[in-house]
C-alpha positions, 0 to 999 in steps of 0.5 A, a space after each residue: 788598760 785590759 779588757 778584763 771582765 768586758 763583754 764583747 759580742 762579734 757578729 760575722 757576715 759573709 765577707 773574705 775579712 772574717 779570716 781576721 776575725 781568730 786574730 781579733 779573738 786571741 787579742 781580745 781573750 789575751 786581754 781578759 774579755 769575754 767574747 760571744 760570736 754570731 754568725 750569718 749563716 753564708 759567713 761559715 763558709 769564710 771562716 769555721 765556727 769550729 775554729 771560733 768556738 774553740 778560741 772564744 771558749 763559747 759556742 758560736 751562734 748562727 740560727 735562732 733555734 738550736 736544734 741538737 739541744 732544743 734550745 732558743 738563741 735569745 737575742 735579747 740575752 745576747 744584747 743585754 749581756 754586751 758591753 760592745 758590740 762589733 759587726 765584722 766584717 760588715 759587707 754592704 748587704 748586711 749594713 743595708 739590712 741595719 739601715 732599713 731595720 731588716 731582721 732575716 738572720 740571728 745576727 741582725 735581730 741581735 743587732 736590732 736589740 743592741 743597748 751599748 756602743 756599736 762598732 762596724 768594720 765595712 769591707 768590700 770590693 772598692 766599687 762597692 763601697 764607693 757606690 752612692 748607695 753603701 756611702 748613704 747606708 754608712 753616713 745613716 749608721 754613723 748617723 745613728 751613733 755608731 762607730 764607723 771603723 773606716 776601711 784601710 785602702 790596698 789590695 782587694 779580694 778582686 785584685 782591685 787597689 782601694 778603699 774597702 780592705 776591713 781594718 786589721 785585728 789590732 786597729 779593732 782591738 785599739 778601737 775597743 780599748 780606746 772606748 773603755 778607757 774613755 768610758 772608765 775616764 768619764 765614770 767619776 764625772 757628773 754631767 747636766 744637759 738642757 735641751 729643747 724648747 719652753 713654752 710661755 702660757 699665753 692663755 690655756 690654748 696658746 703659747 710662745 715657744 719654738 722650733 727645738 726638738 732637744 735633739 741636739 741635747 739627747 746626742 750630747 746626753 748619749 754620748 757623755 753617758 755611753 763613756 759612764 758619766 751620770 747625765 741628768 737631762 733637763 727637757 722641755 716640752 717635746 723631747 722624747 724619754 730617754 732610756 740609758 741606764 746613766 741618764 736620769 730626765 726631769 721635764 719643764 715646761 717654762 724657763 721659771 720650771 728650767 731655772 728651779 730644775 737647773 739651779 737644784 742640780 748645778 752645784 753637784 755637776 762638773 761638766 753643764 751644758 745648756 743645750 735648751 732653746 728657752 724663751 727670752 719673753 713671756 706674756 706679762 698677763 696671761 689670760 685665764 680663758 681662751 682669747 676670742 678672736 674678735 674685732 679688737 686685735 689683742 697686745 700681748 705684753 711681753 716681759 723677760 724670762 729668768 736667764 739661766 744661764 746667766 744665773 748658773 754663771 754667777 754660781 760657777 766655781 772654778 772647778 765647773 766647766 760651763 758650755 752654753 748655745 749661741 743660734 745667731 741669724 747675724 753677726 754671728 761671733 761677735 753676739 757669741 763672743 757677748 754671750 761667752 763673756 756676759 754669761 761667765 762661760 767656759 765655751 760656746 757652741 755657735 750654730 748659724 740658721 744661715 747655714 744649710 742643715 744646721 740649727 733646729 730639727 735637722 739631724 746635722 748641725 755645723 758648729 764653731 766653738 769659742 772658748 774664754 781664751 779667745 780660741 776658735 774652732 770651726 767644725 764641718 757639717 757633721 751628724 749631731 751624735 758627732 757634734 757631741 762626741 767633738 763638744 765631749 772631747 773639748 769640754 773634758 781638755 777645759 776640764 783638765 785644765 780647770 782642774 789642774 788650776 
């Protein structure tokens, strides 16, 4: 696949690896993109703008203002016109401005803005990037969704032999390709994510709920819909709006309201993930006034919410794939293997609240997938926007198969 038509902005800091970079736009122009560089102003020093502009075919950027014609540089243009945006090379100092939100430069303001998939390509000496401090400031970008294009390990700069060598012109360029044709693959596909908590009315005031915070379900929304599937998120009380082009959100607030949303949307989707933490029970009669606080310790009769997903399961034809949620607390694969069966899945994520930075609220989460195959697949710990690219790439090879039945 070309690169025809795709819009691909490179933004250069001030590290000996920007030599690479001419290499990297003759690859990408041969290919039929269009490329628009910025540049922090230390990084002319490594590598001319002359020599850039002449092989991109536009002017490269450096300050905000353009002084010869007396013309603003927007950011916001630069990152709205983007299909990819590539920081490299990326040294240690500009990647701590990222983490920390720091804007001191055309190039950084343009970062801040970016809507589409963010690549960074980290070159520095060898105890530099080692140093606890560029390790978390790379961990926390990753963390943020984007992609890390880890550093080859050799001869540096310094004479010192290691980790830090930026990646070579066509390892980026394959990096790129390799998103788009993913992203051109997923754009028939229409995907249906749940996520978060619901809440069962106990009287006007009070609820029964729990402690999901969807963001499990917005990293799978993201990471489906930056590869140009059509999401349509289903979320419960206090998941945050999404703003992606590819994402359409409805919200609820019971397991009744997720039902009705999830059944109306099932049949036209491929792929269903159901990511939400919904209520098993909800109060038989739930009161109309406030209940007081009295003598008398008040029961609350509990009765079972609909199980959507058993109800989706008994929907599913053969060319969906549907992909539920196991938190267990205890004998955690065989109550997920129950569920995969019960339920009529295609495959389930099991997350245990024993293990350390998984389950609700944390940003990371550790996962097993078990499929109706009886396979298994542990994963390490890893950031939630990687749990769901790995989900991603599970569910499109059940897909496949699914299909070709």
């Amino acid at each position: 696949m070309s690169l025809q038509g795709k819009h691909i902005l490179i933004g250069i800091s001030a590290g000996i690896a920007a030599y690479k970079i001419p290499f990297l736009v003759r690859l990408l122009k041969k290919s039929g993109a269009e490329v628009q560089i910025v540049m922090t102003p230390s990084s002319a020093g490594f590598v001319t703008p002359l020599t850039l502009s002449t092989l991109s075919q536009r002017p490269v950027l450096i300050e905000p203002y353009n002084s010869e014609n007396g013309q603003w540089n927007s950011h916001v243009e630069l990152s709205l016109w983007a299909d990819a945006m590539l920081i490299a090379p990326a040294t240690a100092n500009t990647m701590a401005k990222m983490v920390t939100g720091i804007t001191d430069n055309l190039l950084l303001a343009t970062y801040l803005s970016a809507r589409s998939q963010v690549f960074i390509a980290p070159t520095m000496d060898l105890d530099m990037y080692l140093h606890p401090v560029t390790q978390e400031n790379i961990s926390k970008l990753r963390k943020m969704g984007h992609q890390i294009l880890e550093p080859n390990t050799g001869e540096l700069a310094s004479g010192l032999e290691g980790a830090g060598r930026m990646q070579e012109p066509e390892e980026i360029f394959q990096a790129l390709k390799d998103f788009f044709e993913k992203k051109k693959s997923l754009s028939h596909l229409k995907v249906l994510i749940s996520a978060g908590p619901t809440y069962e009315k106990i009287d006007p005031v009070r609820f029964i709920g729990n402690h999901s915070t969807g963001k499990m379900g917005i990293s799978l929304c993201k990471v489906f819909a930056s590869f140009g599937a059509e999401v349509q998120l289903i979320s419960g009380p206090g998941v945050p709006d999404v703003n992606h082009p590819q994402i359409n959100q409805t919200k609820v607030t019971t397991a009744e309201d997720m039902l009705l949303e999830c059944v109306k949307h099932f049949p036209t989707s491929d792929i269903t993930i159901m990511a939400a933490a919904i209520a098993d029970f909800k109060p038989k009669n739930p009161a109309e006034k406030k209940i007081k606080k009295g003598n008398i310790t008040p029961v609350i009769e509990l009765i079972p919410t609909p199980d959507v997903l058993f109800n989706l399961g008994k929907q599913k034809k053969n060319h969906q794939v549907l992909i539920g949620f196991a938190l267990e607390t205890d004998q955690e694969i065989e109550h997920a293997k129950q569920k995969l069966e019960r339920k009529n899945l295609d495959f389930i994520v099991l997350n245990s609240l024993r293990d350390s930075g998984a389950g609700f609220g944390h940003d990371t989460n550790r996962i097993t997938i078990i499929d109706k195959n009886g396979n298994q697949k542990a994963f390490p710990l890893k950031s939630k926007d990687e749990v769901a690219n790995d989900i991603l790439e599970y569910s499109l090879e059940i897909l496949q198969n699914t299909t070709k039945e």
